[in-house]
Residue, then its C-alpha position, 0 to 999 in steps of 0.5 A: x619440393x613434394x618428394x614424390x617419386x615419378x620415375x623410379x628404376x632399380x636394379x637395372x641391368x643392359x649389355x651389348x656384345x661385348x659390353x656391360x653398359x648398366x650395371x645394378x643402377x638405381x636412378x629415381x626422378x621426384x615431382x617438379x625437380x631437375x635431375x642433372x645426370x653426369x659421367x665420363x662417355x660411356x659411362x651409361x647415360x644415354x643407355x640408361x635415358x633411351x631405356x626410359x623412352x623405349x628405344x633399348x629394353x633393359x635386360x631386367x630390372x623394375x621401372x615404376x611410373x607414378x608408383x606403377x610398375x611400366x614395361x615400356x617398348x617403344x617412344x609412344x608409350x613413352x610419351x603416353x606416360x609423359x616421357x619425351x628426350x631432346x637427344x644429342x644429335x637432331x632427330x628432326x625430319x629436315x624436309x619438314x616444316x616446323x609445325x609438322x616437326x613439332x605434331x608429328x605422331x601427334x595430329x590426332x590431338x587436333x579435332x579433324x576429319x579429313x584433312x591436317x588443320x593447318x591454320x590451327x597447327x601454325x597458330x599453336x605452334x607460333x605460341x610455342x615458339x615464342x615460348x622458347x624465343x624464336x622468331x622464325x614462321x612455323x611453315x618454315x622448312x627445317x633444313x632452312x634454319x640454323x642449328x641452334x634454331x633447329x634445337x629450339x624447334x626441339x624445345x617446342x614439341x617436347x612442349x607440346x608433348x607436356x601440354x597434351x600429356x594426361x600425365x599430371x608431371x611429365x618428365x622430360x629428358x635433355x640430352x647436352x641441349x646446350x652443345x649448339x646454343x650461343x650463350x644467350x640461347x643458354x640462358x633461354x634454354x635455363x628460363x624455360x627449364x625453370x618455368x617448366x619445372x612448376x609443371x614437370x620434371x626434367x632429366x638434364x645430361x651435359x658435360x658442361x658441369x657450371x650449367x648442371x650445377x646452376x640448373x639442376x636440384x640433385x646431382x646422379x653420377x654414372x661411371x662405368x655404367x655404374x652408379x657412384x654418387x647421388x648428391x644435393x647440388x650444395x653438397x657437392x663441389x665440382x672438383x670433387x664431381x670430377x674426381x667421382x666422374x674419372x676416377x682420379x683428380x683433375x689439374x685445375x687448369x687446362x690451359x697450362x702455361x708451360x704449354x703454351x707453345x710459341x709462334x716460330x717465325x723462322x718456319x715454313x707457311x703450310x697454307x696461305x689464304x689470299x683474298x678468300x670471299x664468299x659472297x653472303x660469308x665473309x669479305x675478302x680475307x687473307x692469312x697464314x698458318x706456319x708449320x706446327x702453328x694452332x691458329x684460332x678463330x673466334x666470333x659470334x654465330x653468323x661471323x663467318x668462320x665456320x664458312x671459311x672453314x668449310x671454302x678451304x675444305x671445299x665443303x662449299x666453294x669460295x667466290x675469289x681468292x687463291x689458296x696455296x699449300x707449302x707456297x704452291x697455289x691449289x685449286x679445291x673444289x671438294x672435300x676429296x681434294x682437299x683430302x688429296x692435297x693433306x687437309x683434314x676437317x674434324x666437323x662439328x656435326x660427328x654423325x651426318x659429316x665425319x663419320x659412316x655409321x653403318x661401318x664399324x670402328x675399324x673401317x671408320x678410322x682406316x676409310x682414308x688409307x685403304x689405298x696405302x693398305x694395298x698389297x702386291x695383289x691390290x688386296x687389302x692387307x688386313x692385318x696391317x689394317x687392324x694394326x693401325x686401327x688398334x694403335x690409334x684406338x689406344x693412344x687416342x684412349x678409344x672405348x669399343x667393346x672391339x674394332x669391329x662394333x658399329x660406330x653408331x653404338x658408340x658413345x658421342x665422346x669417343x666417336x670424336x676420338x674416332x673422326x681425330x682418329x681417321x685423320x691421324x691415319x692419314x696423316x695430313x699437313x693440315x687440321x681444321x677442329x670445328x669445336x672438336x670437344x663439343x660433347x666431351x666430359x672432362x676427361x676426354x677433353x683433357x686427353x683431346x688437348x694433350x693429342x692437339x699439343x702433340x700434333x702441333x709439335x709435330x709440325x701439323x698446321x692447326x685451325x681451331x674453331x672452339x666451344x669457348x674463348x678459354x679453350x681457344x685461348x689455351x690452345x692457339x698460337x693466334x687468334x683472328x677474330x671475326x665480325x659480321x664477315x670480317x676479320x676485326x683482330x689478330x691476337x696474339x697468346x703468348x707465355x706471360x701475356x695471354x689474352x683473357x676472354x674480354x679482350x676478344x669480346x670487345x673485337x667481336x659485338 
């Protein structure tokens, strides 16, 4: 590998109010390699790659690109210099076809006078996603595909930005691309990762350690916005990257036997799904949760769990069948009576379903409950407000620089804490987690299994929707799973004879 340095940053330094989010990093990128970047959330990541493409401006400190000293203020520049970022969370325009989602900003690459050269973006953008395996015509309006597809969509204009670049090694930033992606979509991803890499550099961020080490060449750590280690990905082994990214050591295993909590047949039914249908869905499926159960649901993308998930919540509604709550048949025909009647949903889209951006922390977590805050004047009783939300900040570990800092500066990881944290305000009957540890490091995660322990103990009914069969398998009493709109298997995870993941495989292709 030629070590020649592309990016090159030192001594930099950010802060918001409140906050030191970079302190005294040095962070460097060399000519065709993979840089994994890794640190608990908040540990300064995002800041560090947004400082990169231009969205934040460090409060000082030196940025070189191809040995040049670079001031850059805004993603044109960035990309002028080669630097594009997969982020996170969607930046597509939805109302957008695919070829104008992967142009945008970049038309004039195309020679015309008056008019968009459609039939030439729609060819050039058919090569591209073919290039990272996706089927769907480029004239495709985005909100009409699935997620995992609009990642890919992604994918392709980050593409075209190293194809038009007149930078000889473009860098591009992958901020947890894989959080969307079933695993052979990953494998995908990882292909092209590689091939890009003869001709570009990569930056890639995820909490997924297996897949940094499997893809990357080099290996910064970040804690505490903080750099704590710069490795060769065979000079380190994963527990040890652990241990640097949270500062103790983890148990090995998460999915502790002795916490396994067993199904009680003796306690009530909280909620019974009778011959639920949605036409296009799933079939007419029926179900029950007892109080203080953890039932998983598991399946490939397309299986229909999500889409039950969302009928009991009235996200959308269901064609037929009844629902019924402590033995009480229910009728829910939107979010907020589900809400009314004690069902909480944790989706897996944070930012666009579980949380308002624009408010702060404080009004984010007691949304739900201002009606119970009300004194005799029907005055909020703000101290009583700041109460519960400090409490909850606490023991969910919550890190905001105060109550009142505005969620949508707050690290992904700890915005998750906060959708769970809005719900254990409430206090409702029933949870459903839609993949509630997407997007989380390490730390966290463990946290998040302790807290979902906990509120099954307490007698909360819990549906769980996971990232991966391990953790739907450590954490459920059951598991139904799904095929093509069907419920294929119930499985029971017991102490001494839990499932392993191939047994539940075999149920769902």
């Amino acid at each position: 590998m030629e070590n020649k340095k592309i990016i090159e940053m030192k001594k930099i330094y950010k802060s918001f109010p409140g906050v030191k989010a970079l302190k005294n990093v040095e962070f460097n990128v060399n000519k065709n390699e993979i840089v994994g970047l890794v640190g608990e959330n908040g540990a300064g990541k995002s800041t560090l790659m947004k400082i990169i493409i231009g969205l934040y401006k460090e409060d000082s400190g030196i940025i070189k690109i191809n040995g040049k000293e670079s001031k850059i203020r805004n993603p044109k520049k960035a990309a002028e210099n080669g630097v594009g970022m997969l982020f996170q969370e969607s930046s597509l325009i939805y109302n957008f076809t695919i070829a104008e989602n992967i142009f945008l900003c970049h038309e004039h690459e195309f020679n015309y006078r008056f008019f968009l050269p459609k039939k030439e973006m729609l060819e050039e953008s058919k090569k591209l996603l073919e290039k990272v395996g996706l089927t769907a015509y480029p004239d495709t309006i985005i909100s009409n595909l699935s997620r995992s597809s609009q990642q890919m969509v992604e994918i392709a204009r980050l593409l075209w930005l190293s194809k038009i670049s007149s930078v000889g090694n473009p860098v591009l930033i992958f901020d947890e691309p894989t959080t969307v992606l079933l695993s052979e979509e990953i494998e995908q991803l990882f292909k092209i990762s590689k091939n890009l890499k003869k001709e570009a550099s990569i930056i890639f961020i995820s909490h997924r350690l297996d897949e940094v080490f499997n893809l990357s060449d080099r290996i910064v750590v970040l804690k505490d916005g903080e750099n704590v280690g710069n490795f060769g990905v065979n000079d380190i082994k994963q527990e040890n990257l652990e241990q640097l990214m949270v500062g103790h050591e983890l148990a090995r295993d998460h999915f502790l036997e002795k916490d396994q909590i067993e199904s009680d047949s003796d306690k009530e039914e909280v909620i019974q799904i009778i011959k639920m249908e949605k036409k296009g869905k799933f079939k007419p499926i029926s179900f029950s949760i007892k109080k203080g159960e953890i039932l998983g649901l598991s399946g490939a993308s397309g299986s229909g769990k999500e889409e039950i998930c969302k009928c009991i919540m009235g996200i959308t509604k269901k064609d037929r069948g009844k629902l019924k709550l402590t033995g009480k048949e229910i009728e829910i025909n939107s979010p907020r009576d589900a809400v009314q009647y004690g069902i909480g949903y944790v989706p897996i889209d944070r930012r666009n379903e579980g949380l308002s951006l624009q408010l702060d922390v404080l009004s984010n977590i007691t949304l739900l409950v201002l009606e119970r805050l009300l004194n005799r004047f029907r005055i909020i009783n703000l101290k009583e407000e700041k109460k519960l939300a400090l409490n909850l900040v606490k023991e969910l570990f919550i890190k905001t620089p105060s109550l009142y800092t505005a969620v949508s500066t707050i690290s992904g990881g700890n915005q998750q804490k906060i959708i769970l944290a809005k719900w254990l305000a409430k206090n409702v009957k029933v949870l459903i987690l839609n993949h509630p540890t997407r997007g989380i490091d390490v730390g966290s995660k463990q946290e998040i299994y302790k807290r979902i322990r906990q509120l099954a103990k307490g007698g909360m009914a819990i549906i769980l929707i996971s990232d991966t069969l391990e953790e739907n398998i450590g954490l459920s009493n059951r598991i139904l799973v799904f095929r093509d709109g069907k419920q294929k298997a119930e499985i029971e995870c017991k102490k001494g004879s839990k499932p392993i993941p191939a047994d539940i495989i075999g149920y769902m292709i």
